[in-house]
N, CA, C and O atoms as a Tripos MOL2 file, in Angstrom:
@<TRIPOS>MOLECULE
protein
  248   247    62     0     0
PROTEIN
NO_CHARGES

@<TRIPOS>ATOM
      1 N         176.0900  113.4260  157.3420 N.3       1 UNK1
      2 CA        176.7380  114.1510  156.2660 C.3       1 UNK1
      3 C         177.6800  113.2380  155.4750 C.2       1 UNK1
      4 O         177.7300  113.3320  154.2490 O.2       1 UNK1
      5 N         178.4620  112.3180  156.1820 N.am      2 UNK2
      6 CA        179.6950  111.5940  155.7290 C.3       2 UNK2
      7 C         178.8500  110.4100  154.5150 C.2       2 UNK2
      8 O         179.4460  109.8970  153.5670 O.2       2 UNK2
      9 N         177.6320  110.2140  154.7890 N.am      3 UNK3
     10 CA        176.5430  108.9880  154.9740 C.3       3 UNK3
     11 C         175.6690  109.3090  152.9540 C.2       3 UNK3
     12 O         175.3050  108.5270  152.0750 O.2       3 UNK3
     13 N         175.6920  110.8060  153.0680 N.am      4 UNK4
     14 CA        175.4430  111.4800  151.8020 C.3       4 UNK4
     15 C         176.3060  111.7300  150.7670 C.2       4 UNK4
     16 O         175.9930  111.5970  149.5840 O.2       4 UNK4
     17 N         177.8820  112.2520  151.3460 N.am      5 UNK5
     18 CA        178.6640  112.0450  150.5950 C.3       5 UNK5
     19 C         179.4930  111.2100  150.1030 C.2       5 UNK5
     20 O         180.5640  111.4800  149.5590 O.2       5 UNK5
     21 N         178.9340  109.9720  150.3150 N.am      6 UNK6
     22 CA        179.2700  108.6200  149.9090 C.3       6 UNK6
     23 C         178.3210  108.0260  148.9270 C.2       6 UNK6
     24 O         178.6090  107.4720  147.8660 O.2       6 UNK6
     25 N         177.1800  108.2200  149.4300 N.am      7 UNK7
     26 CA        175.7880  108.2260  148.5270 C.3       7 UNK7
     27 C         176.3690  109.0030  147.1140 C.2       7 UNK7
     28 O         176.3910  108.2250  146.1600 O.2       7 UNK7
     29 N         176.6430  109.8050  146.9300 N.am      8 UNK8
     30 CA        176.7250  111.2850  145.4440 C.3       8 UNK8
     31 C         177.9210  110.3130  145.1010 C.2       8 UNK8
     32 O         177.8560  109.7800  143.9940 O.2       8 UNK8
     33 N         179.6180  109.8400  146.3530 N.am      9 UNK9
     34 CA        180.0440  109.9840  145.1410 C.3       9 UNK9
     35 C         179.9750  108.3010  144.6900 C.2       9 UNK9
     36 O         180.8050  107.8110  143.9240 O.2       9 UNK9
     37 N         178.9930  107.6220  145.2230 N.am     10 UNK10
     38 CA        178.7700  105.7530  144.4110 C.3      10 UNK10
     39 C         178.0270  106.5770  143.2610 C.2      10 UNK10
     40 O         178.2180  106.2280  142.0960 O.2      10 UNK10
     41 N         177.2470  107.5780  143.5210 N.am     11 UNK11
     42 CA        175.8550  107.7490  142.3680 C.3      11 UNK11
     43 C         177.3340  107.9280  141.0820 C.2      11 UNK11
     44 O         177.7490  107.1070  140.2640 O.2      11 UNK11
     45 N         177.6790  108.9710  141.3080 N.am     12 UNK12
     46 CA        178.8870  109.3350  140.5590 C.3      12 UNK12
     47 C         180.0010  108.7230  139.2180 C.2      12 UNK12
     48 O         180.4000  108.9570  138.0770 O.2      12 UNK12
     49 N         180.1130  107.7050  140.4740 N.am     13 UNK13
     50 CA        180.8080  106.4600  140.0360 C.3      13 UNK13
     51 C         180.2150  105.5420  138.5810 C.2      13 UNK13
     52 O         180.5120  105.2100  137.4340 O.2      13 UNK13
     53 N         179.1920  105.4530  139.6130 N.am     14 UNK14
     54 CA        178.3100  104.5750  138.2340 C.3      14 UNK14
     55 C         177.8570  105.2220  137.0800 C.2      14 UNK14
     56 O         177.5340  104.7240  136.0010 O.2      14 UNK14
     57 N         177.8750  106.5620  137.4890 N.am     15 UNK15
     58 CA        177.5120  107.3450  136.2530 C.3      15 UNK15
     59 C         178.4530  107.3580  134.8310 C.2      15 UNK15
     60 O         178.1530  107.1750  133.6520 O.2      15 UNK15
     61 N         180.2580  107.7880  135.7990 N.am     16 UNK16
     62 CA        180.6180  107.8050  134.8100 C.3      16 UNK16
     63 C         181.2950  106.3600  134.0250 C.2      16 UNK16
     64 O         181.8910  106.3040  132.9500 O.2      16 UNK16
     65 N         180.9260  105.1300  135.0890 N.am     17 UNK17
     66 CA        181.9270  104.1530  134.5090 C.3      17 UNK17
     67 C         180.3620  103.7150  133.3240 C.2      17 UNK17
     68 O         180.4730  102.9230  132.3870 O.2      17 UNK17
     69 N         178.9040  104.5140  133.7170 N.am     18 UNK18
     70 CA        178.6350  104.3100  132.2360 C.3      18 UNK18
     71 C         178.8980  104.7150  131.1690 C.2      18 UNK18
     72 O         178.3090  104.3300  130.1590 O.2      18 UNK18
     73 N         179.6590  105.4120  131.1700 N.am     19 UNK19
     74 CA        179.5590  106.7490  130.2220 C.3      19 UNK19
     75 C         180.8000  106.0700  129.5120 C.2      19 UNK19
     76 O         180.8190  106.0190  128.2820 O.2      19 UNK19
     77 N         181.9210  105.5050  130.3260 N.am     20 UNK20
     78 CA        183.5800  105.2350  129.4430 C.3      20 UNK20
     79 C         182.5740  104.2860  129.0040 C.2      20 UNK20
     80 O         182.1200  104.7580  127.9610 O.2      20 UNK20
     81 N         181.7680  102.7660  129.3680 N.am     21 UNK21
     82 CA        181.5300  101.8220  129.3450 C.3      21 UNK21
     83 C         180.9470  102.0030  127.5610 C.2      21 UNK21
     84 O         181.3010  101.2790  126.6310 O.2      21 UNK21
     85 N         179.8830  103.3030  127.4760 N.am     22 UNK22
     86 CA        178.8460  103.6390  126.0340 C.3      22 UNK22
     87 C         180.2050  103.9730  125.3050 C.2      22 UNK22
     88 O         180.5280  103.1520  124.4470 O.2      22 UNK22
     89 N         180.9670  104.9280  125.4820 N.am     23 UNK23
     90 CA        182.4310  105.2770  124.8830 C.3      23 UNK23
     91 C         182.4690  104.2270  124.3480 C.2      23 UNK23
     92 O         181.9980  103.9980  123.2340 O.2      23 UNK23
     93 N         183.0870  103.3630  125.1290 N.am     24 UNK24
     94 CA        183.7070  101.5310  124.5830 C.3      24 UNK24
     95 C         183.1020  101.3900  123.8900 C.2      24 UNK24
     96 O         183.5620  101.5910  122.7660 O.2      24 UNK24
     97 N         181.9680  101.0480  123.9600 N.am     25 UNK25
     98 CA        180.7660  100.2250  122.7810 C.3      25 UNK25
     99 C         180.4490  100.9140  121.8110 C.2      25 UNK25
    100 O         180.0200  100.2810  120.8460 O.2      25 UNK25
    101 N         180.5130  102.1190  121.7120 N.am     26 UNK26
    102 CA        180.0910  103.4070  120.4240 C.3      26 UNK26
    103 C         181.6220  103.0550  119.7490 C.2      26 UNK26
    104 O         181.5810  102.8940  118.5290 O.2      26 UNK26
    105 N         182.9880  102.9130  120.3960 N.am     27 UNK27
    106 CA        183.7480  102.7050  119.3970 C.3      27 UNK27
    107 C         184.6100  101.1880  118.8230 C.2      27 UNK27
    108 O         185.5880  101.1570  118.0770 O.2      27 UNK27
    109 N         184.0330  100.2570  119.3180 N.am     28 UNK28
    110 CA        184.1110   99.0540  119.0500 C.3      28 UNK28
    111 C         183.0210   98.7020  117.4420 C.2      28 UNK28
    112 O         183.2430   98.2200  116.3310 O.2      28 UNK28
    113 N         181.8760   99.2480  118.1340 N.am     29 UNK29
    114 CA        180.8990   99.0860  117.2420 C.3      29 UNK29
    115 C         181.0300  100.0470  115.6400 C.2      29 UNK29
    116 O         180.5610   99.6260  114.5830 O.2      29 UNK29
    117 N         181.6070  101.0880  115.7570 N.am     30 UNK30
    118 CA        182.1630  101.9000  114.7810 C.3      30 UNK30
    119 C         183.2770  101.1010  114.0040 C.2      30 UNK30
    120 O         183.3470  100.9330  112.7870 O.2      30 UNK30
    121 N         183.8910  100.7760  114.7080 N.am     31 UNK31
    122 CA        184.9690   99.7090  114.2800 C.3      31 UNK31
    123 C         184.3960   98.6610  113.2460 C.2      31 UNK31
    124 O         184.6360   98.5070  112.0480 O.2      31 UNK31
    125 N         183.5400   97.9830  114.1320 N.am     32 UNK32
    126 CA        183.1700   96.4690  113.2430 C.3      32 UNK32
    127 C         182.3950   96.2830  112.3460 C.2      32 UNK32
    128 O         182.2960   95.2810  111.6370 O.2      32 UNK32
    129 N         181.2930   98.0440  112.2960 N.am     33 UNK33
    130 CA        180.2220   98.2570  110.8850 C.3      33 UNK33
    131 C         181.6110   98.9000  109.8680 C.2      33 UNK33
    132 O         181.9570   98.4170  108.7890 O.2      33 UNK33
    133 N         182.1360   99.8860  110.4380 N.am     34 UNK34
    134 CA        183.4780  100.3070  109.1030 C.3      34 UNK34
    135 C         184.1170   98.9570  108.5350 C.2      34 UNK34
    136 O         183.9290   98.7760  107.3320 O.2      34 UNK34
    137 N         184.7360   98.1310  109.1180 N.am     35 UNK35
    138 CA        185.7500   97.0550  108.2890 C.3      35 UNK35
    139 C         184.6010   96.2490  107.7820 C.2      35 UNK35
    140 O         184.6570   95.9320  106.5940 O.2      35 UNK35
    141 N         183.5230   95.8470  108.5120 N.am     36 UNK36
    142 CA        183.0970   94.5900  107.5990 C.3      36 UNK36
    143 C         181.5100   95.1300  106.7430 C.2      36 UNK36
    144 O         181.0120   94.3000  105.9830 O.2      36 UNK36
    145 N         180.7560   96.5680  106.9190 N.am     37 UNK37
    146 CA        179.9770   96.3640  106.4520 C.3      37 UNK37
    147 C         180.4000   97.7030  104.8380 C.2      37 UNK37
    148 O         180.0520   97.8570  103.6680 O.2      37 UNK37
    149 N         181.4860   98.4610  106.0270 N.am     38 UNK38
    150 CA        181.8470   99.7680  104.6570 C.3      38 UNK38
    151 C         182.8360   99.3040  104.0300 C.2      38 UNK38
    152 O         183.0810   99.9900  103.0380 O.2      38 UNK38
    153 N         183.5550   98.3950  104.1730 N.am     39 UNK39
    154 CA        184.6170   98.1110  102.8250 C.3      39 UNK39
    155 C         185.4760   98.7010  103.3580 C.2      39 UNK39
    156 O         186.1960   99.1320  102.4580 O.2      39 UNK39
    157 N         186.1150   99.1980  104.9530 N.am     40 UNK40
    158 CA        187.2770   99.6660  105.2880 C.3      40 UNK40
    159 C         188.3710   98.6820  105.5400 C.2      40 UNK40
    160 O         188.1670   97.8590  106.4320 O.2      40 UNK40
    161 N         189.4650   98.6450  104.9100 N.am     41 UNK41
    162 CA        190.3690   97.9040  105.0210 C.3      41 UNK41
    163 C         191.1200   97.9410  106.7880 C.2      41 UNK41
    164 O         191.4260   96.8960  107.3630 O.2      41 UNK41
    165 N         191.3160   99.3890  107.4480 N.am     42 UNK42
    166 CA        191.5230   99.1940  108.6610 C.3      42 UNK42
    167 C         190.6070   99.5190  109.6360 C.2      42 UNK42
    168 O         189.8580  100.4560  109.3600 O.2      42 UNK42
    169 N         190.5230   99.1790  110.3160 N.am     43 UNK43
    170 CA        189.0320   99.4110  110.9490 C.3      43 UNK43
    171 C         189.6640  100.2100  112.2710 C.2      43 UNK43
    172 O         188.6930  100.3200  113.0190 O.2      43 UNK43
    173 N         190.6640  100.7400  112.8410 N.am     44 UNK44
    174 CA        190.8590  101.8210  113.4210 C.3      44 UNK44
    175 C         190.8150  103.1840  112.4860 C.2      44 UNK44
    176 O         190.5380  104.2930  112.9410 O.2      44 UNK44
    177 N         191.0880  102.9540  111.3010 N.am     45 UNK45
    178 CA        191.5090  104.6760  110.3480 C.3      45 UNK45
    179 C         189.7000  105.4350  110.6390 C.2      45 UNK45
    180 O         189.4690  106.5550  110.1820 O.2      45 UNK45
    181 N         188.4040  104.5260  111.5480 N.am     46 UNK46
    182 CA        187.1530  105.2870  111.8030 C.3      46 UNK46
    183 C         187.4790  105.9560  112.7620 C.2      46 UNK46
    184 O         186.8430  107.0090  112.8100 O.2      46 UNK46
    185 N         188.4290  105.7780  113.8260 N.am     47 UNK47
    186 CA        188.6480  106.3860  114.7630 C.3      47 UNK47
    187 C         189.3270  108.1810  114.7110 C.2      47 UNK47
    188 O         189.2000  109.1040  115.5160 O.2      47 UNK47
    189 N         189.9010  108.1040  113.6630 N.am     48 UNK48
    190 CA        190.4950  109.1570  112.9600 C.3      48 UNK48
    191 C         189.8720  110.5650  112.6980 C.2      48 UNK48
    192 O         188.8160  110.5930  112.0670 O.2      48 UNK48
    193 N         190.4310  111.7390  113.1240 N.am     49 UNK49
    194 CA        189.7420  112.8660  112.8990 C.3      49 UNK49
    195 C         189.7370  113.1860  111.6830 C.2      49 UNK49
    196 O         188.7250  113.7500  111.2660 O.2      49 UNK49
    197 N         190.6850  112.9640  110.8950 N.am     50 UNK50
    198 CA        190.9820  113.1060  109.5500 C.3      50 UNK50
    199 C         189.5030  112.3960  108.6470 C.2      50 UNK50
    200 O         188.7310  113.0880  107.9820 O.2      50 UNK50
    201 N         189.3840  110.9180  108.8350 N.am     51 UNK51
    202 CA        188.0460  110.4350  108.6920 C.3      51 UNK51
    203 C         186.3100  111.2720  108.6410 C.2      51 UNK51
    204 O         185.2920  111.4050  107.9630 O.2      51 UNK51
    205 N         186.9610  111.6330  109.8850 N.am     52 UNK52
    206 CA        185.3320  112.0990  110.3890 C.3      52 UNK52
    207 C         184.7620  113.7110  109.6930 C.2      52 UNK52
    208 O         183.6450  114.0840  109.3350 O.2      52 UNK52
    209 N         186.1240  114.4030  109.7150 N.am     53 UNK53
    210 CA        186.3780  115.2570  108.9370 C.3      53 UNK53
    211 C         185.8000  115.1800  107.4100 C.2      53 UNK53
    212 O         185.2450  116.0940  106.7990 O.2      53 UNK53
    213 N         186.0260  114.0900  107.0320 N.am     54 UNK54
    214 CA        185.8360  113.8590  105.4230 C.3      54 UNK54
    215 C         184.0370  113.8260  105.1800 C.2      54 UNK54
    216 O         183.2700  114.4510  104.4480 O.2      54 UNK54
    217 N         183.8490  112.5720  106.3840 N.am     55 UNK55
    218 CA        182.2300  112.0950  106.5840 C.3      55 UNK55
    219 C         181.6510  113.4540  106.8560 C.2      55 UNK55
    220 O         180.7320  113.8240  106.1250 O.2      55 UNK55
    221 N         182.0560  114.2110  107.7780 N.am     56 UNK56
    222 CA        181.1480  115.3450  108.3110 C.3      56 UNK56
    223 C         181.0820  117.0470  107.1550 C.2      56 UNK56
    224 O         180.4580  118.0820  107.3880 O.2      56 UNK56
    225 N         182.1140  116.6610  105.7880 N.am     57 UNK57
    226 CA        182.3080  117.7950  104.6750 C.3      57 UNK57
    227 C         181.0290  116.9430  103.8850 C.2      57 UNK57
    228 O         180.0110  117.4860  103.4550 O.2      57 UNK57
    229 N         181.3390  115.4840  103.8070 N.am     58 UNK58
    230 CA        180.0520  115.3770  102.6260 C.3      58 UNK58
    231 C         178.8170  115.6610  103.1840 C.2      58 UNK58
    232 O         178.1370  116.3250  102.4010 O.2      58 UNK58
    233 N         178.2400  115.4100  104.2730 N.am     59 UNK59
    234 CA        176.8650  116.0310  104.2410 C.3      59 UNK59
    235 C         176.5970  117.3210  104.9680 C.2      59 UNK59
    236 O         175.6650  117.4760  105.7570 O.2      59 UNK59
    237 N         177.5330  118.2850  104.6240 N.am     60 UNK60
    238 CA        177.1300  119.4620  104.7920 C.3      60 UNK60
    239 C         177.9430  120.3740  103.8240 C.2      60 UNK60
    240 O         178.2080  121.5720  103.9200 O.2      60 UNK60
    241 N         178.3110  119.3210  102.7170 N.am     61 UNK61
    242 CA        178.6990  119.9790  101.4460 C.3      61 UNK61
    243 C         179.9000  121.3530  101.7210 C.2      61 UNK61
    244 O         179.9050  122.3390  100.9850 O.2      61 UNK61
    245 N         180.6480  121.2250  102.6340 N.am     62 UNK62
    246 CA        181.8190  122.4160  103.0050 C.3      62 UNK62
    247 C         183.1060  121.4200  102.0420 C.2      62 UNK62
    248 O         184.2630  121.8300  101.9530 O.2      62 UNK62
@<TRIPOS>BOND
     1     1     2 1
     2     2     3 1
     3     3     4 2
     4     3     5 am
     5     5     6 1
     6     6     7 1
     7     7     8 2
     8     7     9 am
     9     9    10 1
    10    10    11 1
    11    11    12 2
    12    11    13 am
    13    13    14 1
    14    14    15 1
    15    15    16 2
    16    15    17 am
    17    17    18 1
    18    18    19 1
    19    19    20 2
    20    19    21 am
    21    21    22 1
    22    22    23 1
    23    23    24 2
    24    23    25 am
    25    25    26 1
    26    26    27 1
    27    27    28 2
    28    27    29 am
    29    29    30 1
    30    30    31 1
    31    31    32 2
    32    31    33 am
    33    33    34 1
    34    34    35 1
    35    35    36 2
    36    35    37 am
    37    37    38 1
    38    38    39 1
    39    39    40 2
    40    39    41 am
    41    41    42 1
    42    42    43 1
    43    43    44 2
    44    43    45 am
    45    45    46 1
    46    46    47 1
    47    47    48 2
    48    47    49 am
    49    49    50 1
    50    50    51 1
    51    51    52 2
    52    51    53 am
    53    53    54 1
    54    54    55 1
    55    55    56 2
    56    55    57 am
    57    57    58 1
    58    58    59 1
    59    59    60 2
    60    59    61 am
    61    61    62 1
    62    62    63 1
    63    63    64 2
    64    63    65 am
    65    65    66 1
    66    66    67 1
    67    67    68 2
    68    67    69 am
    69    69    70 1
    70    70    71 1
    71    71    72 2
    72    71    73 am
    73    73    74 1
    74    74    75 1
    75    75    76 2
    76    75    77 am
    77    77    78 1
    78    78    79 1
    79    79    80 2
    80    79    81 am
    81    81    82 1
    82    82    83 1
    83    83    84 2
    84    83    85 am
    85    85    86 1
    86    86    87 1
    87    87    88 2
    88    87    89 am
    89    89    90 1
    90    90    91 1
    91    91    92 2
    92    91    93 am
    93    93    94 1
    94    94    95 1
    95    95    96 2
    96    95    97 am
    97    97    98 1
    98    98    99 1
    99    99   100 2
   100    99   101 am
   101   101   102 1
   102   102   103 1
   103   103   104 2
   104   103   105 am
   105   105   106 1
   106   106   107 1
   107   107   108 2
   108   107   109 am
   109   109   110 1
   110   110   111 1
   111   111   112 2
   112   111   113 am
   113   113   114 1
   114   114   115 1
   115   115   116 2
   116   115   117 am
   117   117   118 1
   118   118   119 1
   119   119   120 2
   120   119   121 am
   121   121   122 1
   122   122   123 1
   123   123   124 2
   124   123   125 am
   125   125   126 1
   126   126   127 1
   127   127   128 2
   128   127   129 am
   129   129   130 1
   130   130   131 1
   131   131   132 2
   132   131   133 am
   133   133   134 1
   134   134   135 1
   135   135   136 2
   136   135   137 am
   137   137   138 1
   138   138   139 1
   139   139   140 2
   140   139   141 am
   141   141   142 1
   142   142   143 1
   143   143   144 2
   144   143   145 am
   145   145   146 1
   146   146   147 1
   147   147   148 2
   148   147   149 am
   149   149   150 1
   150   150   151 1
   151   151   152 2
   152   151   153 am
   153   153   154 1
   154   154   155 1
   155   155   156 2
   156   155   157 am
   157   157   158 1
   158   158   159 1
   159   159   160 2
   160   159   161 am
   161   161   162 1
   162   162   163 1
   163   163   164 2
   164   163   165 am
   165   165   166 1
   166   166   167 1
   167   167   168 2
   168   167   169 am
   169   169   170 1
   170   170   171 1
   171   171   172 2
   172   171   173 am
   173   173   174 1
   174   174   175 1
   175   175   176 2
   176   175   177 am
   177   177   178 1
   178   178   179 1
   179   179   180 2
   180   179   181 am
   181   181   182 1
   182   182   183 1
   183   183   184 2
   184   183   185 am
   185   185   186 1
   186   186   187 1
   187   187   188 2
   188   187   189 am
   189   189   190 1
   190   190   191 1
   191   191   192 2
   192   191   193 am
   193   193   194 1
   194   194   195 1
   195   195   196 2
   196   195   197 am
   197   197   198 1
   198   198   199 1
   199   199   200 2
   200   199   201 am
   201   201   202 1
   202   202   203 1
   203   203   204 2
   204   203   205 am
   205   205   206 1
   206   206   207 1
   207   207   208 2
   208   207   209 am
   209   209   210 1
   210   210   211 1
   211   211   212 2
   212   211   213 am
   213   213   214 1
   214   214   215 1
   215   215   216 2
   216   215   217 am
   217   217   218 1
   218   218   219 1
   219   219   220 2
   220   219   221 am
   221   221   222 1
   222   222   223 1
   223   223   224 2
   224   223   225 am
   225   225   226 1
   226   226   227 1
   227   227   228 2
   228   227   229 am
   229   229   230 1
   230   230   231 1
   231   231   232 2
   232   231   233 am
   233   233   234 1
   234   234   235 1
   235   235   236 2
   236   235   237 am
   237   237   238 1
   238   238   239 1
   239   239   240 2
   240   239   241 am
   241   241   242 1
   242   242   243 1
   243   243   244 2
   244   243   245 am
   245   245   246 1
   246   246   247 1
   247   247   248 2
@<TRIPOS>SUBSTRUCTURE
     1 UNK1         2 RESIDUE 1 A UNK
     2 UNK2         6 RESIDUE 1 A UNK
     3 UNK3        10 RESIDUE 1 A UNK
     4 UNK4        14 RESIDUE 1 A UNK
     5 UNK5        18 RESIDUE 1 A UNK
     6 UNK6        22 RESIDUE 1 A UNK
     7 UNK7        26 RESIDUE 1 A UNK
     8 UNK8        30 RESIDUE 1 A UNK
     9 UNK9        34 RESIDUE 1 A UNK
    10 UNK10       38 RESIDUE 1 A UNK
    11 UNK11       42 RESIDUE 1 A UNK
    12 UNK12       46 RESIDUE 1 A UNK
    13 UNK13       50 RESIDUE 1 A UNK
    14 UNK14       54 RESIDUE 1 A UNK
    15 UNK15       58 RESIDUE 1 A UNK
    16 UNK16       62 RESIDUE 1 A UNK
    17 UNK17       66 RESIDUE 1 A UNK
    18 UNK18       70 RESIDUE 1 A UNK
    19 UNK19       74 RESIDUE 1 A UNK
    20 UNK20       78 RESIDUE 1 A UNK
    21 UNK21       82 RESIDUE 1 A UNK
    22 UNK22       86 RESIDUE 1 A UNK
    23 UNK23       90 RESIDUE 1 A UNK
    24 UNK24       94 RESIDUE 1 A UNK
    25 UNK25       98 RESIDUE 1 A UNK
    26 UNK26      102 RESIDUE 1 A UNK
    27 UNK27      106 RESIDUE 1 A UNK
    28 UNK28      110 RESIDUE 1 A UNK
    29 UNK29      114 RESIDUE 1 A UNK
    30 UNK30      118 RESIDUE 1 A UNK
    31 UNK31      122 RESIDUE 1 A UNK
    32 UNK32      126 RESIDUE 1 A UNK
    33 UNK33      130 RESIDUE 1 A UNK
    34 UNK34      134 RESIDUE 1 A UNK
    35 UNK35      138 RESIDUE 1 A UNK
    36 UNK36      142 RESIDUE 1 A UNK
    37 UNK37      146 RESIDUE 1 A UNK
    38 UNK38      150 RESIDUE 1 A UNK
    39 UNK39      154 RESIDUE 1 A UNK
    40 UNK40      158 RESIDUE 1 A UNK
    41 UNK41      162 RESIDUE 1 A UNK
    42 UNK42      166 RESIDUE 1 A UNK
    43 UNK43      170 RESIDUE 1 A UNK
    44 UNK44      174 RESIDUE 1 A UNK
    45 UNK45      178 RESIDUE 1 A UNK
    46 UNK46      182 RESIDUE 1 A UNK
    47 UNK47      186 RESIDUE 1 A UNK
    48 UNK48      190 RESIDUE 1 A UNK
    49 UNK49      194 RESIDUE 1 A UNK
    50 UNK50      198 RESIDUE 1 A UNK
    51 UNK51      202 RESIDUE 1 A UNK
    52 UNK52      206 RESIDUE 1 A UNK
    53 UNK53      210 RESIDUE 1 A UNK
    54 UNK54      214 RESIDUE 1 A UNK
    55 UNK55      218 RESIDUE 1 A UNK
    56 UNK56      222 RESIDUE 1 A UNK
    57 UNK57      226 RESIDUE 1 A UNK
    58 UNK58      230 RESIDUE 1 A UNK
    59 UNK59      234 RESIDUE 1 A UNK
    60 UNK60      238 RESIDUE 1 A UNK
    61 UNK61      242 RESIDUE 1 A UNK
    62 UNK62      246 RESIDUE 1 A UNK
């Protein structure tokens, strides 16, 4: 029993340190297409709800 629940929680583990790991890289990479390929002067203001807010009114026209 002890032998299984060690098994679930390594499976676990790796699951979620992929998950922060895609996090990281989805917002690094957001970062470095905004400043150098969109013309954003700060390349954290993508991180911004205020931002996404704006991106997510133009294509659904609200």
């Amino acid at each position: 029993m002890k032998e299984r629940f060690l098994n679930v929680a390594m499976k676990f583990g790796l699951v979620a340190l992929v998950a922060i790991l895609s996090l990281c890289f989805l917002a690094v990479g957001l970062m470095i297409g905004y400043s150098f390929f969109g013309g954003g002067e700060d390349p954290l203001s993508i991180l911004s709800i205020d931002h996404w807010q704006a991106i997510i009114s133009k294509f659904t026209g609200n």
